[in-house]
MARROVEX-481577 format. One record per residue (C-alpha): residue number from 1; residue in one letter; x, y, z. Coordinates in steps of 0.001 Angstrom, whole numbers, plus 500000, padded with zeros to 6 digits. Layout:
<node nr="NUM" rest="A" east="X" north="Y" up="Z"/>
...
//
This chain:
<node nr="1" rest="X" east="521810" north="812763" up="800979"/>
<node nr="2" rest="X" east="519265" north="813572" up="798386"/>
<node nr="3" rest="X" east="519383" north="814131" up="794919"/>
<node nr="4" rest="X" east="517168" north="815415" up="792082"/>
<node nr="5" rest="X" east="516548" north="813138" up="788926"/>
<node nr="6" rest="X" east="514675" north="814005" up="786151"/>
<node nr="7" rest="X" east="511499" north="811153" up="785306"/>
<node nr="8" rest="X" east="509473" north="810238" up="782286"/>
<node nr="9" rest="X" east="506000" north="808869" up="782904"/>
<node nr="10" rest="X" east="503890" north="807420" up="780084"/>
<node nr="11" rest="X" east="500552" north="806221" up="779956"/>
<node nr="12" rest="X" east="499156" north="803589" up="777856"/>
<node nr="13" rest="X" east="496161" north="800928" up="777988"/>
<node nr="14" rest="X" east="497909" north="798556" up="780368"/>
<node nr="15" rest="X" east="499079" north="801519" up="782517"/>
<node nr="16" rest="X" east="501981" north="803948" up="784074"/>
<node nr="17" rest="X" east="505341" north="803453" up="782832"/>
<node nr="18" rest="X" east="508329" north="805288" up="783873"/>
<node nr="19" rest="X" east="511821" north="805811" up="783053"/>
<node nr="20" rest="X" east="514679" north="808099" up="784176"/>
<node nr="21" rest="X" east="516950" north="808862" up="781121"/>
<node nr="22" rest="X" east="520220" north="809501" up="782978"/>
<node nr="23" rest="X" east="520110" north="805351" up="784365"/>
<node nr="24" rest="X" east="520219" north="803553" up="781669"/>
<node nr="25" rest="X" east="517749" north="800851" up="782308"/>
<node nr="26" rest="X" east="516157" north="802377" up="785356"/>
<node nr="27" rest="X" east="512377" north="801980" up="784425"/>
<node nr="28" rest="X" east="509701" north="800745" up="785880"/>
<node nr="29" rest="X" east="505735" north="800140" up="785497"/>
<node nr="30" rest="X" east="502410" north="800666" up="787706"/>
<node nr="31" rest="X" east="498731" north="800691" up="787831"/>
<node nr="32" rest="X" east="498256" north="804538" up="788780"/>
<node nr="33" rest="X" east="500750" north="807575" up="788661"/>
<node nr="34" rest="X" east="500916" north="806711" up="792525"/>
<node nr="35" rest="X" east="502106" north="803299" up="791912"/>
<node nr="36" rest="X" east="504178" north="804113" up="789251"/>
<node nr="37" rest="X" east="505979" north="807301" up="791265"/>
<node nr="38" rest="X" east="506774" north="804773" up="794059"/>
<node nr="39" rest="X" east="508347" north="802103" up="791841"/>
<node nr="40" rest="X" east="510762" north="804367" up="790112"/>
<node nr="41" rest="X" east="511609" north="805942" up="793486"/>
<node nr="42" rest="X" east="512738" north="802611" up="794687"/>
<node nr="43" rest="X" east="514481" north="801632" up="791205"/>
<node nr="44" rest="X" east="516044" north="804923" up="791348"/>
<node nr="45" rest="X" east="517368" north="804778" up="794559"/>
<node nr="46" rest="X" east="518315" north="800887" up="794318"/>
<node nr="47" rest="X" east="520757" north="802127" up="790891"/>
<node nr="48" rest="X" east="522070" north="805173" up="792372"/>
<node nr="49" rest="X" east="523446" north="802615" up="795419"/>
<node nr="50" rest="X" east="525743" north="800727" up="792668"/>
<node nr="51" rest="X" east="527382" north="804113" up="791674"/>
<node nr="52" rest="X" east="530229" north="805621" up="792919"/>
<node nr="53" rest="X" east="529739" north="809209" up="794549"/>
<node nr="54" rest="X" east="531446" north="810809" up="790943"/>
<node nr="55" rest="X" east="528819" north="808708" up="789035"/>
<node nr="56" rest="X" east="526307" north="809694" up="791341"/>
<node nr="57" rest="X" east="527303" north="813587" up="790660"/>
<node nr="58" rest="X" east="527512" north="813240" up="786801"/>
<node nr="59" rest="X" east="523655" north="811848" up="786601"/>
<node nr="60" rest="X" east="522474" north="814139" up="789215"/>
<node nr="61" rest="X" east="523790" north="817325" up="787615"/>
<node nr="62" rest="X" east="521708" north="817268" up="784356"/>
<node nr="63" rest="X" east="518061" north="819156" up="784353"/>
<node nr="64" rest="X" east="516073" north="817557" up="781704"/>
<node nr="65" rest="X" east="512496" north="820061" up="781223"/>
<node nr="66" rest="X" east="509459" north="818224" up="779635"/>
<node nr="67" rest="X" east="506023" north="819797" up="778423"/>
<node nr="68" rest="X" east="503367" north="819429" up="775908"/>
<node nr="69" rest="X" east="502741" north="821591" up="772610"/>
<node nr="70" rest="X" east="499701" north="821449" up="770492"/>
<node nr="71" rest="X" east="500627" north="821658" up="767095"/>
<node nr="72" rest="X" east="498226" north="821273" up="763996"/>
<node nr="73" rest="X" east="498156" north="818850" up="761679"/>
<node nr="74" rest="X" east="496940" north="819628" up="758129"/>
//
């Protein structure tokens, strides 16, 4: 069965780094978004295995939305 999980991908001088903030400690690092997409796809599933099918339902029924804004600074 799939699910939908909500994803956080930063970028920074060594990289990718991702994190899903409904697993607490489900993150995960790569060279490209690629990489990076593919790691916390396979972290994400490995967690979800541990919980039990209410747990599973609980984290899978939030909808976090992320964007950017441009704001200016004086």
């Amino acid at each position: 069965m799939s699910h939908k999980v909500s994803i956080v991908i930063e970028k920074d001088e060594h990289g990718y780094y991702a994190y899903c903030p409904d697993l607490e400690g489900c993150q995960t690092q790569g060279d490209t978004v690629e990489d990076v997409m593919g790691n916390i796809k396979e972290a994400i599933e490995l967690y979800m295995e541990t919980l039990s099918e209410d747990e599973v339902k609980e984290v899978t029924s939030k909808e976090i939305l992320t964007t950017t804004l441009e704001v200016q600074v004086a």
